[in-house]
ROMI-575300 format. One record per atom (N, C-alpha, C, O): residue number from 1; residue in one letter; atom name; x negated, y, z negated. Coordinates in steps of 0.2 Angstrom, whole numbers. Last residue first. Layout:
ROMI-575300
pt resi=NUM, resn=A, name=CA, c1=X, c2=Y, c3=Z
...
END
This chain:
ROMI-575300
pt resi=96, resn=X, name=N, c1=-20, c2=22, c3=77
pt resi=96, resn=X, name=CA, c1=-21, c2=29, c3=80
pt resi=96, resn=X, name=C, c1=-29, c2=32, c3=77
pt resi=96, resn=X, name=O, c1=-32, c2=37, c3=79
pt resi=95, resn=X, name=N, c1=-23, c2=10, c3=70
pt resi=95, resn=X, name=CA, c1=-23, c2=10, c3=76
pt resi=95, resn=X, name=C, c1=-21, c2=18, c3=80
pt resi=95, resn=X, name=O, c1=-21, c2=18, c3=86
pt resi=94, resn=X, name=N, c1=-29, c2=0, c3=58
pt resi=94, resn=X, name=CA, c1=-24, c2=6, c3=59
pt resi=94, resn=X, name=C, c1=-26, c2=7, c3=66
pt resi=94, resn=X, name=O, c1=-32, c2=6, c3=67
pt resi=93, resn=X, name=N, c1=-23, c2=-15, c3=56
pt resi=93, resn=X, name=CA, c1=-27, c2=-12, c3=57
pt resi=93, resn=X, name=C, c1=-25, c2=-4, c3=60
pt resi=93, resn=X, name=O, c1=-20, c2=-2, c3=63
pt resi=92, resn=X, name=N, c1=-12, c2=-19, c3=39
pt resi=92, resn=X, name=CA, c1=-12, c2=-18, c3=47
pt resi=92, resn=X, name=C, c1=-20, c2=-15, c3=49
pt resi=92, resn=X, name=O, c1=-23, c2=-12, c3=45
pt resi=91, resn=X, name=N, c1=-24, c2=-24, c3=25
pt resi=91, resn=X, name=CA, c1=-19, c2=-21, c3=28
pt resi=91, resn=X, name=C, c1=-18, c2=-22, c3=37
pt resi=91, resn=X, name=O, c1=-23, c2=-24, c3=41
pt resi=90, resn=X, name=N, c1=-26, c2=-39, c3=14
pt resi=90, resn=X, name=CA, c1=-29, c2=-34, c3=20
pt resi=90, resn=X, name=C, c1=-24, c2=-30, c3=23
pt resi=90, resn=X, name=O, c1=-18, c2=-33, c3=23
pt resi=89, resn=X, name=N, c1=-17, c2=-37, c3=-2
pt resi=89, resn=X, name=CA, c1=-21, c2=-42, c3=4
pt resi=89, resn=X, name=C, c1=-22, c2=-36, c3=10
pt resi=89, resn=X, name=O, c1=-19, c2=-31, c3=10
pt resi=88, resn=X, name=N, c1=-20, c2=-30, c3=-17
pt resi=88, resn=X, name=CA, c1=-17, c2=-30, c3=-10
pt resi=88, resn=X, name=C, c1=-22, c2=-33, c3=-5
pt resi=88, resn=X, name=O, c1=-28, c2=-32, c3=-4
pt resi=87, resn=X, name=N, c1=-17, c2=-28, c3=-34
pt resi=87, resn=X, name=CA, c1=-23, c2=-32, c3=-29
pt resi=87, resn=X, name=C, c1=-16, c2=-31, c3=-25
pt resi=87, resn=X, name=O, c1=-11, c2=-30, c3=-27
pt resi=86, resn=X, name=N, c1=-18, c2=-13, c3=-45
pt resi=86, resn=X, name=CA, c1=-14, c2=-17, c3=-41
pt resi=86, resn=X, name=C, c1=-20, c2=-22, c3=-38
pt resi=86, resn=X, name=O, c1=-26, c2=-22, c3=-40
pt resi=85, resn=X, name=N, c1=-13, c2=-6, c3=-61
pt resi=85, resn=X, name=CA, c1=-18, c2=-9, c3=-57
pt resi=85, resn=X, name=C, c1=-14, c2=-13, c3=-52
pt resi=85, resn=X, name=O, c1=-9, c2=-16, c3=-52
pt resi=84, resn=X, name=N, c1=7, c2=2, c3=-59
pt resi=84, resn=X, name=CA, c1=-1, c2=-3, c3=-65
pt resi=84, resn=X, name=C, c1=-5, c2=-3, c3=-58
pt resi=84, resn=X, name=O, c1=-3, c2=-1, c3=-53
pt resi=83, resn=X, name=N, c1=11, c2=8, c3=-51
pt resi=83, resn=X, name=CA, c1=14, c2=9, c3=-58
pt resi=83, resn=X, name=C, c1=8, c2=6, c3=-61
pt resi=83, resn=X, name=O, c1=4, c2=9, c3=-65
pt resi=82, resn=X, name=N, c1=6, c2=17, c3=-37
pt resi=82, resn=X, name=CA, c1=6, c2=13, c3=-44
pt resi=82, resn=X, name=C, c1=7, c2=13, c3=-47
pt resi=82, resn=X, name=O, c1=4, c2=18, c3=-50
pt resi=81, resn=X, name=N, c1=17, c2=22, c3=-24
pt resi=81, resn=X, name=CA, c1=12, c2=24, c3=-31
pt resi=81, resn=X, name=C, c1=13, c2=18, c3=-33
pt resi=81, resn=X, name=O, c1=17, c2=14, c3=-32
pt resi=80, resn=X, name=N, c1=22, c2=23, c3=-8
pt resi=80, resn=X, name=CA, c1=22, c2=17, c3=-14
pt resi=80, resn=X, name=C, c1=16, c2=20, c3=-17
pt resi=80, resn=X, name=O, c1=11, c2=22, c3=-14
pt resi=79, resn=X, name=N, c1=23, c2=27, c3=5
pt resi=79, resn=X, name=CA, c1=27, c2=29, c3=1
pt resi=79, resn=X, name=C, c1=26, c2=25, c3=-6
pt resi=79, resn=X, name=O, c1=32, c2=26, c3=-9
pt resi=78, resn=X, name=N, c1=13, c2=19, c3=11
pt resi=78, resn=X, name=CA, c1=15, c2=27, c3=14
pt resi=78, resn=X, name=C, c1=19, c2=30, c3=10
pt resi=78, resn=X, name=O, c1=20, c2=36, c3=10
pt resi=77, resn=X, name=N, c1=14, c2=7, c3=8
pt resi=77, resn=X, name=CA, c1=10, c2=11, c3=6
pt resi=77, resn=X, name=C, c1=11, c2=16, c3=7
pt resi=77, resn=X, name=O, c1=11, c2=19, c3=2
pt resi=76, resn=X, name=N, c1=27, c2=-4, c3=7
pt resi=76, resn=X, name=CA, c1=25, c2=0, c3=10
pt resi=76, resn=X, name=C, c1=21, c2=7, c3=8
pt resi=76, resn=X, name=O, c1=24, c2=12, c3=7
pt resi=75, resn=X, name=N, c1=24, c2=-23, c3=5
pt resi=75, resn=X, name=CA, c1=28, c2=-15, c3=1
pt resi=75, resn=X, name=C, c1=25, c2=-10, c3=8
pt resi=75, resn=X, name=O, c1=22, c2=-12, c3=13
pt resi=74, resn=X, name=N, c1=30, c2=-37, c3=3
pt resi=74, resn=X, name=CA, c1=26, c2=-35, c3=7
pt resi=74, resn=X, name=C, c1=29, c2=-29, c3=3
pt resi=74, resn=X, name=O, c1=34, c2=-30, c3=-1
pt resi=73, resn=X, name=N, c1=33, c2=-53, c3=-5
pt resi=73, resn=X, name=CA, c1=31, c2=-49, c3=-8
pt resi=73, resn=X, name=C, c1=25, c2=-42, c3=-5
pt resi=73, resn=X, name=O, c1=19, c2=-41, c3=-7
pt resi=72, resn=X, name=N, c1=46, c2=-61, c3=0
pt resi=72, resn=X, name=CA, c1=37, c2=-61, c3=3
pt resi=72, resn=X, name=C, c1=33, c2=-58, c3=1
pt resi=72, resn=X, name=O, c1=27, c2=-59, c3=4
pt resi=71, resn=X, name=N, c1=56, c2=-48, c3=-2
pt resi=71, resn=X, name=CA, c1=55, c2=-55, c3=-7
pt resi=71, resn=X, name=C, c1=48, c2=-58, c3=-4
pt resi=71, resn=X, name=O, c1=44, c2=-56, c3=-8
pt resi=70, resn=X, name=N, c1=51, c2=-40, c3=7
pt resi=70, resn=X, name=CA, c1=52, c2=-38, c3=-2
pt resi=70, resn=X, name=C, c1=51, c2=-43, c3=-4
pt resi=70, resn=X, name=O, c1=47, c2=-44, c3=-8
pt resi=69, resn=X, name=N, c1=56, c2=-46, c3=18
pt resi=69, resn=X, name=CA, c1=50, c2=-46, c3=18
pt resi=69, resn=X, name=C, c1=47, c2=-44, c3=12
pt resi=69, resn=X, name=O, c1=41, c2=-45, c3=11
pt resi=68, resn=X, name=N, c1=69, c2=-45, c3=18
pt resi=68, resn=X, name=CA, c1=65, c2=-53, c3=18
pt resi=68, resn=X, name=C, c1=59, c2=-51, c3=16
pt resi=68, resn=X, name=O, c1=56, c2=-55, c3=11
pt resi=67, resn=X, name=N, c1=74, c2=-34, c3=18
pt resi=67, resn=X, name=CA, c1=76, c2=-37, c3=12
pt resi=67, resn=X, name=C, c1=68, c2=-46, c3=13
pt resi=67, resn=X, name=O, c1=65, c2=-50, c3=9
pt resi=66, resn=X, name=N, c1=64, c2=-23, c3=26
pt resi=66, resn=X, name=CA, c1=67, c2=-28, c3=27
pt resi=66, resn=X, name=C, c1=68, c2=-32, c3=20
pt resi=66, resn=X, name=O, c1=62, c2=-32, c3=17
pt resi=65, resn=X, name=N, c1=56, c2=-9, c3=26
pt resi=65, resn=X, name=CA, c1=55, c2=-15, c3=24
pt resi=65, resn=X, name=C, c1=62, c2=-16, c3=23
pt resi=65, resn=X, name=O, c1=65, c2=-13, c3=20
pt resi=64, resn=X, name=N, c1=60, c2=6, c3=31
pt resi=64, resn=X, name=CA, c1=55, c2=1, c3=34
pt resi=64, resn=X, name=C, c1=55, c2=-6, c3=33
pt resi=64, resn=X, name=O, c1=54, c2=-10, c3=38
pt resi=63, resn=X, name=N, c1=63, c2=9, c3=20
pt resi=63, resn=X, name=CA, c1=70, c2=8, c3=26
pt resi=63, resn=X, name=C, c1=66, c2=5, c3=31
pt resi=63, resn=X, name=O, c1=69, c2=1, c3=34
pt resi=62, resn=X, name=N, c1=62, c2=13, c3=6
pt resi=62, resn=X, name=CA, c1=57, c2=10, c3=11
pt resi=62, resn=X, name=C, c1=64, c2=8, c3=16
pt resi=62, resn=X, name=O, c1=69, c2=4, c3=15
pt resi=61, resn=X, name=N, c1=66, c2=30, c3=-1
pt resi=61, resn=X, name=CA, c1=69, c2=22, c3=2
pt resi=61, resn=X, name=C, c1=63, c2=19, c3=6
pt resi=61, resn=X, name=O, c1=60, c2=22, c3=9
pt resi=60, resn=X, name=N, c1=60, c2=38, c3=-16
pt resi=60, resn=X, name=CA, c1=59, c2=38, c3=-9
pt resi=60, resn=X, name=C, c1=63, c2=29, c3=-8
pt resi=60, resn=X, name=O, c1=63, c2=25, c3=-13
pt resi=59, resn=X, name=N, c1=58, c2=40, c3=-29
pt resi=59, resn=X, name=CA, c1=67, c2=44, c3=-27
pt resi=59, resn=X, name=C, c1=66, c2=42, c3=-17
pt resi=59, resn=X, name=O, c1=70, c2=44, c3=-13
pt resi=58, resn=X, name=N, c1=46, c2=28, c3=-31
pt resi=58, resn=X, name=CA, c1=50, c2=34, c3=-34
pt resi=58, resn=X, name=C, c1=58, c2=36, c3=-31
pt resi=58, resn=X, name=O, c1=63, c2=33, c3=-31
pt resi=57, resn=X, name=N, c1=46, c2=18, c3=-31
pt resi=57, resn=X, name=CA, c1=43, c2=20, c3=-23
pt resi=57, resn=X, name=C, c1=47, c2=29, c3=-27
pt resi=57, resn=X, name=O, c1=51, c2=34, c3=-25
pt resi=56, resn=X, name=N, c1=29, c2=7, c3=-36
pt resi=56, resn=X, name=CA, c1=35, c2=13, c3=-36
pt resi=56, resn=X, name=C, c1=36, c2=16, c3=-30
pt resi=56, resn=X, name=O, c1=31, c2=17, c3=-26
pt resi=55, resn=X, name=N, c1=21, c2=-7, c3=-39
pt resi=55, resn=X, name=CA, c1=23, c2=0, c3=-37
pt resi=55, resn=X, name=C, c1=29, c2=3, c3=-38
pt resi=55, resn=X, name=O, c1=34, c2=1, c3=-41
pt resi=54, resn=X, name=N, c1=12, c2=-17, c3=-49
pt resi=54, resn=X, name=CA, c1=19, c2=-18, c3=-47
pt resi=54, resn=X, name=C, c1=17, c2=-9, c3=-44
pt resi=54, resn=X, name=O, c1=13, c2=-5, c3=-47
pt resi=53, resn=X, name=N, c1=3, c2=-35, c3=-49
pt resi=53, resn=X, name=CA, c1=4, c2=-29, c3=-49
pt resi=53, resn=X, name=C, c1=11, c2=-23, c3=-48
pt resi=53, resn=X, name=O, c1=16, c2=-26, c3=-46
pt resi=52, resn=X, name=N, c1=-3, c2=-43, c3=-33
pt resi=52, resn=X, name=CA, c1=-3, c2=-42, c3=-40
pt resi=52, resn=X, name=C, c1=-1, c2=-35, c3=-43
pt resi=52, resn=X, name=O, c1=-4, c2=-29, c3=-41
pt resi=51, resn=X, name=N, c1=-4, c2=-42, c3=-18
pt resi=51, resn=X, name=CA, c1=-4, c2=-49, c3=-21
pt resi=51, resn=X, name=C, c1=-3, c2=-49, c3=-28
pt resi=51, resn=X, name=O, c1=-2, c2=-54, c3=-30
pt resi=50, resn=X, name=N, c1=8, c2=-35, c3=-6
pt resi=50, resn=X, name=CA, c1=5, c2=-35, c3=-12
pt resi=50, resn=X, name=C, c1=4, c2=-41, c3=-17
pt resi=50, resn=X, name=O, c1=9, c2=-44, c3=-19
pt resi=49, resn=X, name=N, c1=4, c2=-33, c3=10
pt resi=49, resn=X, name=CA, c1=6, c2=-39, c3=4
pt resi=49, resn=X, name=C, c1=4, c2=-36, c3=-2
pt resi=49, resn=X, name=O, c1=-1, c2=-34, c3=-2
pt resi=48, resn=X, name=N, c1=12, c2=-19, c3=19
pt resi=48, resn=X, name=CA, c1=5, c2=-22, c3=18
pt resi=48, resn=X, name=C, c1=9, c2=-29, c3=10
pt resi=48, resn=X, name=O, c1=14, c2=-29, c3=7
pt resi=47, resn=X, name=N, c1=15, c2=-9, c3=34
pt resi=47, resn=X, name=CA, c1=17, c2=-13, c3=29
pt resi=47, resn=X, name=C, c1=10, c2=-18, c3=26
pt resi=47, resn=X, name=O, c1=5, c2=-20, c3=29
pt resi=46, resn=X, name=N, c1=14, c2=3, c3=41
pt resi=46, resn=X, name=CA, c1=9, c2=0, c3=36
pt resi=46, resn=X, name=C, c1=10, c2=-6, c3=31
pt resi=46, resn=X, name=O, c1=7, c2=-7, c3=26
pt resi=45, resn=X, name=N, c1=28, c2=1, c3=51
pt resi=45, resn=X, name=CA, c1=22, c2=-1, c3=51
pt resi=45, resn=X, name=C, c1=16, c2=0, c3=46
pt resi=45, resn=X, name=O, c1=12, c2=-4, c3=48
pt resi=44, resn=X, name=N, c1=39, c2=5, c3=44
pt resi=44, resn=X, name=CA, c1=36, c2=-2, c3=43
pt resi=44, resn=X, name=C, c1=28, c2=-2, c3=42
pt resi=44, resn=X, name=O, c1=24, c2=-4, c3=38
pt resi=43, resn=X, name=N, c1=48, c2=19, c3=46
pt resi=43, resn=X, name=CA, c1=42, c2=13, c3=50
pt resi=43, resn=X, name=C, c1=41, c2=6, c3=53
pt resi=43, resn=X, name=O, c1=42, c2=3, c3=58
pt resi=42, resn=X, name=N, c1=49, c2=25, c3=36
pt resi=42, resn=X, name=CA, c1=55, c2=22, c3=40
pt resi=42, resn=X, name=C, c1=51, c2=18, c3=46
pt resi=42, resn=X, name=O, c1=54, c2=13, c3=50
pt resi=41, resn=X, name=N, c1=41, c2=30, c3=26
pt resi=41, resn=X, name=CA, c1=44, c2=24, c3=21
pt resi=41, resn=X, name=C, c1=51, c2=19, c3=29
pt resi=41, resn=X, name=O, c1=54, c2=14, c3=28
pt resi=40, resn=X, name=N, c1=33, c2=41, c3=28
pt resi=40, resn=X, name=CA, c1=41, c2=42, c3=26
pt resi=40, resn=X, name=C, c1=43, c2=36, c3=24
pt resi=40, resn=X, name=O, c1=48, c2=36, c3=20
pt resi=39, resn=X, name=N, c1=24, c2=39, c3=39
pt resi=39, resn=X, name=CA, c1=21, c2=41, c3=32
pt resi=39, resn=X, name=C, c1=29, c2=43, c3=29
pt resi=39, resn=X, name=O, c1=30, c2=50, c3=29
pt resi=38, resn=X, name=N, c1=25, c2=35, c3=53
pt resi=38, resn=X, name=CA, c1=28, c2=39, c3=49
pt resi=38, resn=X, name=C, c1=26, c2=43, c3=42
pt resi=38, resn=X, name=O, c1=26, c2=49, c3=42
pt resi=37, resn=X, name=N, c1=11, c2=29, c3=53
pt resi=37, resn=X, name=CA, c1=13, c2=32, c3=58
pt resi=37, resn=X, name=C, c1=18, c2=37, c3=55
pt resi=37, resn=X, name=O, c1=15, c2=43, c3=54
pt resi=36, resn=X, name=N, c1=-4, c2=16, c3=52
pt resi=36, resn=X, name=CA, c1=2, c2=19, c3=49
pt resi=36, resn=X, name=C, c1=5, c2=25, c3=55
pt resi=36, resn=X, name=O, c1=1, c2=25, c3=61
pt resi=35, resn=X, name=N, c1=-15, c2=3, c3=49
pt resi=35, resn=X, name=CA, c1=-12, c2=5, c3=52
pt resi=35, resn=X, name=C, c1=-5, c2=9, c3=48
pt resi=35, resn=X, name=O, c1=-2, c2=7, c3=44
pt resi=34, resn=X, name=N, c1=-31, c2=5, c3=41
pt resi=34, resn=X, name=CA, c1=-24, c2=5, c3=41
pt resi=34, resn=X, name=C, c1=-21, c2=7, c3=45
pt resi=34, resn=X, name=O, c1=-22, c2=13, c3=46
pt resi=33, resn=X, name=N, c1=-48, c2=4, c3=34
pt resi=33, resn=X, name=CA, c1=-41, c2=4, c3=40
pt resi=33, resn=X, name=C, c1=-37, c2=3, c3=39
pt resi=33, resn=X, name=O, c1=-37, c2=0, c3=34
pt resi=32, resn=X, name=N, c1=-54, c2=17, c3=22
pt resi=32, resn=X, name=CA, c1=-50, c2=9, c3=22
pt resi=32, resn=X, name=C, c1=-45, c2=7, c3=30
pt resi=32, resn=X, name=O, c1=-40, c2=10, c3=31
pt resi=31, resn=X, name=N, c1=-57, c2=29, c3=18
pt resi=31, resn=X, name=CA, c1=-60, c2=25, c3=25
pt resi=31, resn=X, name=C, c1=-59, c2=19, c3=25
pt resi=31, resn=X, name=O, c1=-62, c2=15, c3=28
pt resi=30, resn=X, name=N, c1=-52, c2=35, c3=6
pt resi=30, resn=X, name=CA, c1=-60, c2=29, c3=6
pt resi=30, resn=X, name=C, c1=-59, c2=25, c3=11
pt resi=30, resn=X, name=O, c1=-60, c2=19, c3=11
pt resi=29, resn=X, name=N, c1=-41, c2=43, c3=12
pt resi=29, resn=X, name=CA, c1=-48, c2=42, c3=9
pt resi=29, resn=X, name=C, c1=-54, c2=41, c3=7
pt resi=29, resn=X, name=O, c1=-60, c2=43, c3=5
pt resi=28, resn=X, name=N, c1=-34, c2=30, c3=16
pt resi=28, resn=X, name=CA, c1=-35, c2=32, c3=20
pt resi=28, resn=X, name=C, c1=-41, c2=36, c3=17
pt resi=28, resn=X, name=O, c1=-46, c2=33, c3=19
pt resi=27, resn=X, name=N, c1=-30, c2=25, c3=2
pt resi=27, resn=X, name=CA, c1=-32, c2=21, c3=5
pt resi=27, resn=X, name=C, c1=-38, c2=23, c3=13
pt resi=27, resn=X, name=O, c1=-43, c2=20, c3=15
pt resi=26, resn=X, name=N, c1=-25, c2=35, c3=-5
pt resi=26, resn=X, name=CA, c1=-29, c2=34, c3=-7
pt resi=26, resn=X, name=C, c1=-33, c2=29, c3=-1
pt resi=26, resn=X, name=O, c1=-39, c2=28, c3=-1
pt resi=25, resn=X, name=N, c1=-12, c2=37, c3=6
pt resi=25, resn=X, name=CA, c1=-18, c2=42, c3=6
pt resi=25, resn=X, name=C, c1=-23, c2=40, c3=1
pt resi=25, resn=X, name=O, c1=-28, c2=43, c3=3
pt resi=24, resn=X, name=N, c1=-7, c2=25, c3=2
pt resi=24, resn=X, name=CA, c1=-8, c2=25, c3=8
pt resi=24, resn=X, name=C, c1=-14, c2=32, c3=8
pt resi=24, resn=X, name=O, c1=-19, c2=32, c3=11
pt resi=23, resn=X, name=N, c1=-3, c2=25, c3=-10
pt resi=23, resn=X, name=CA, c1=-6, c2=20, c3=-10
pt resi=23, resn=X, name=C, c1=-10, c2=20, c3=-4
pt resi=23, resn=X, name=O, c1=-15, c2=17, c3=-4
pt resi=22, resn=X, name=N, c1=1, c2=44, c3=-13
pt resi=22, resn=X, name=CA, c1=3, c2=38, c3=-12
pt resi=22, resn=X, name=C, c1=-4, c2=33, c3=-9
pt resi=22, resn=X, name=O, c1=-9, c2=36, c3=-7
pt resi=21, resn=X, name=N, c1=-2, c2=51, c3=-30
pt resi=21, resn=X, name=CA, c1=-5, c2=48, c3=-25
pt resi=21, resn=X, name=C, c1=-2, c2=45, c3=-21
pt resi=21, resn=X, name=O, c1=1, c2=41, c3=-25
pt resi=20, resn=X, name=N, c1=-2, c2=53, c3=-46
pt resi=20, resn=X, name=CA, c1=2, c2=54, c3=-41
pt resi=20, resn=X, name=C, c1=2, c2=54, c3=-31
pt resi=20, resn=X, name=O, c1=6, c2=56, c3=-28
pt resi=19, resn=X, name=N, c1=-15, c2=46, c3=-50
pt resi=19, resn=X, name=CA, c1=-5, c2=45, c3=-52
pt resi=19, resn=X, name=C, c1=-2, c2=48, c3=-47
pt resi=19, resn=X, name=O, c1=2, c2=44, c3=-44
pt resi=18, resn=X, name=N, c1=-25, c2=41, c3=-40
pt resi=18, resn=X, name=CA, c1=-23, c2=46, c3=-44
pt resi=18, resn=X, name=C, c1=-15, c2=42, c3=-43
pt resi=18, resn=X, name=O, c1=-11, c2=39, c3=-39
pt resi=17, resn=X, name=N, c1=-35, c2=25, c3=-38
pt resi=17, resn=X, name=CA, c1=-30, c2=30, c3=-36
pt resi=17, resn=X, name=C, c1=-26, c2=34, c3=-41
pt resi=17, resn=X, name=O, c1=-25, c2=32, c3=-47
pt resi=16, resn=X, name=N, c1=-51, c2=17, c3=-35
pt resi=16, resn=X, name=CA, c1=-46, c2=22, c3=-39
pt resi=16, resn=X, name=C, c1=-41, c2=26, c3=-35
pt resi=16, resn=X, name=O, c1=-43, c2=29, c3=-30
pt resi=15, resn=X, name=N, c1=-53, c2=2, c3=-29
pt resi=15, resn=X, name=CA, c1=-52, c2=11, c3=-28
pt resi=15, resn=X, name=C, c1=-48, c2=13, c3=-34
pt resi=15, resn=X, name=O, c1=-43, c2=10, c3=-36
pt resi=14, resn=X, name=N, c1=-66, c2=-11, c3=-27
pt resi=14, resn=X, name=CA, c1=-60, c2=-8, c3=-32
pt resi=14, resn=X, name=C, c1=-59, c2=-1, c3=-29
pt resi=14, resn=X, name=O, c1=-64, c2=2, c3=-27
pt resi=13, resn=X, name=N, c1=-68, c2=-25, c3=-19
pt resi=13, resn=X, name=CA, c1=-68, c2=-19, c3=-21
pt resi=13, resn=X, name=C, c1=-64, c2=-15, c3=-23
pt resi=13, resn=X, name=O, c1=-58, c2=-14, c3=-20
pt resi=12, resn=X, name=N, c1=-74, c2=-44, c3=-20
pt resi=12, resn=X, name=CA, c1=-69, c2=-38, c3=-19
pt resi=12, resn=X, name=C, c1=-72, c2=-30, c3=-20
pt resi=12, resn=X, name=O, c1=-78, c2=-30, c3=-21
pt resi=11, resn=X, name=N, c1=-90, c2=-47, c3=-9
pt resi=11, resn=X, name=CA, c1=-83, c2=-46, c3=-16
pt resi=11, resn=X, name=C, c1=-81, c2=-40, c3=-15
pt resi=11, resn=X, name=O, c1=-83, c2=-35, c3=-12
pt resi=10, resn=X, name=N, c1=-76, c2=-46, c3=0
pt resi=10, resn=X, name=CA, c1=-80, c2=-51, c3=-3
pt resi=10, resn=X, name=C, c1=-87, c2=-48, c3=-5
pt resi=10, resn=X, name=O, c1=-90, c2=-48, c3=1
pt resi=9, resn=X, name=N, c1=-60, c2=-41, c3=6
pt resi=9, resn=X, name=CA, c1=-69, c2=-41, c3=4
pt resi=9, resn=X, name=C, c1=-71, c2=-45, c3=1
pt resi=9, resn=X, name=O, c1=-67, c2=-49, c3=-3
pt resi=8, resn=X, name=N, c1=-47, c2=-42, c3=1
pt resi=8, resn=X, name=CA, c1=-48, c2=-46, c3=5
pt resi=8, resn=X, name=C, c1=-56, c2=-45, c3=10
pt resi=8, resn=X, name=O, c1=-57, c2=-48, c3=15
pt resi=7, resn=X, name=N, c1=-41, c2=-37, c3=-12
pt resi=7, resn=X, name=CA, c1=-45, c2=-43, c3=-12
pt resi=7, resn=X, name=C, c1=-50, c2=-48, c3=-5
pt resi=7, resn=X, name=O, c1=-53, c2=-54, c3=-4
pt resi=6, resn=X, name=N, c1=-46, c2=-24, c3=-18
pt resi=6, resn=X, name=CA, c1=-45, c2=-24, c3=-11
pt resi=6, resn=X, name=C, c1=-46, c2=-32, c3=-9
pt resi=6, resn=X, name=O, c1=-50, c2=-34, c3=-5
pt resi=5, resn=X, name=N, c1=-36, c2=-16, c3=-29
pt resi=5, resn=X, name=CA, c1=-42, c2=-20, c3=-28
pt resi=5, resn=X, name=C, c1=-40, c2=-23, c3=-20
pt resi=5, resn=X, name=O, c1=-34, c2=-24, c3=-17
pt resi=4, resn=X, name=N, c1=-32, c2=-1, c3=-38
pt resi=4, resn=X, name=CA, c1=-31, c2=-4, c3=-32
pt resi=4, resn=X, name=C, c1=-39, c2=-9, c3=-30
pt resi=4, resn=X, name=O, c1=-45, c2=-8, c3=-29
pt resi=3, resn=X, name=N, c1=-29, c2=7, c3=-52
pt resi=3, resn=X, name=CA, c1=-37, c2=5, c3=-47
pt resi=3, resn=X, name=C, c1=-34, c2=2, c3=-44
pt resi=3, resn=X, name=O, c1=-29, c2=0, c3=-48
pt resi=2, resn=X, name=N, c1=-25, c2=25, c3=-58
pt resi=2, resn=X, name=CA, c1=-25, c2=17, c3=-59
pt resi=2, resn=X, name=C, c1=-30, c2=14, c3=-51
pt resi=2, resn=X, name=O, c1=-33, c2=17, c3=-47
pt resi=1, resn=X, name=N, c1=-27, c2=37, c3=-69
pt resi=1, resn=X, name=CA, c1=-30, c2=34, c3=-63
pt resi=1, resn=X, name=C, c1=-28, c2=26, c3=-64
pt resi=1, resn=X, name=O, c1=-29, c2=23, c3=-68
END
């Protein structure tokens, strides 16, 4: 299990995510908002900041995320495991 810290609560709040989990079903799970739509990585739309921390997108493309927006340090949940503990800033609100 690694833990996903939600920095943008006060105080923060921690989730467990299983190893093989994407970031995006654990988040949805614990009734976290988020906006999302594809769940394939070709969207964007969940795009979210990752403040600390590192993911994987394993054998999957984020086609969603723009070279700029990598460097600005955003990822894509829908498609992103945890390699370590993470902190991420608020996400999209989810909106379906």
């Amino acid at each position: 299990m690694k833990r996903i810290q939600l920095s943008f609560l006060h105080p923060p709040r921690y989730l467990e995510c299983a190893l093989e989990d994407t970031i995006l079903t654990t988040l949805l799970a614990q009734q976290v908002p988020i906006r999302h739509a594809c769940d394939n990585g070709v969207c964007g739309i969940c795009l979210t900041k990752l403040l600390a921390g590192e993911i994987d997108y394993g054998a999957k493309i984020p086609r969603g995320l723009t070279t700029q927006e990598q460097a600005k340090g955003y990822f894509l949940p829908c498609i992103a495991i945890c390699k370590t503990d993470i902190c991420i800033a608020q996400p999209k609100v989810r909106i379906r």
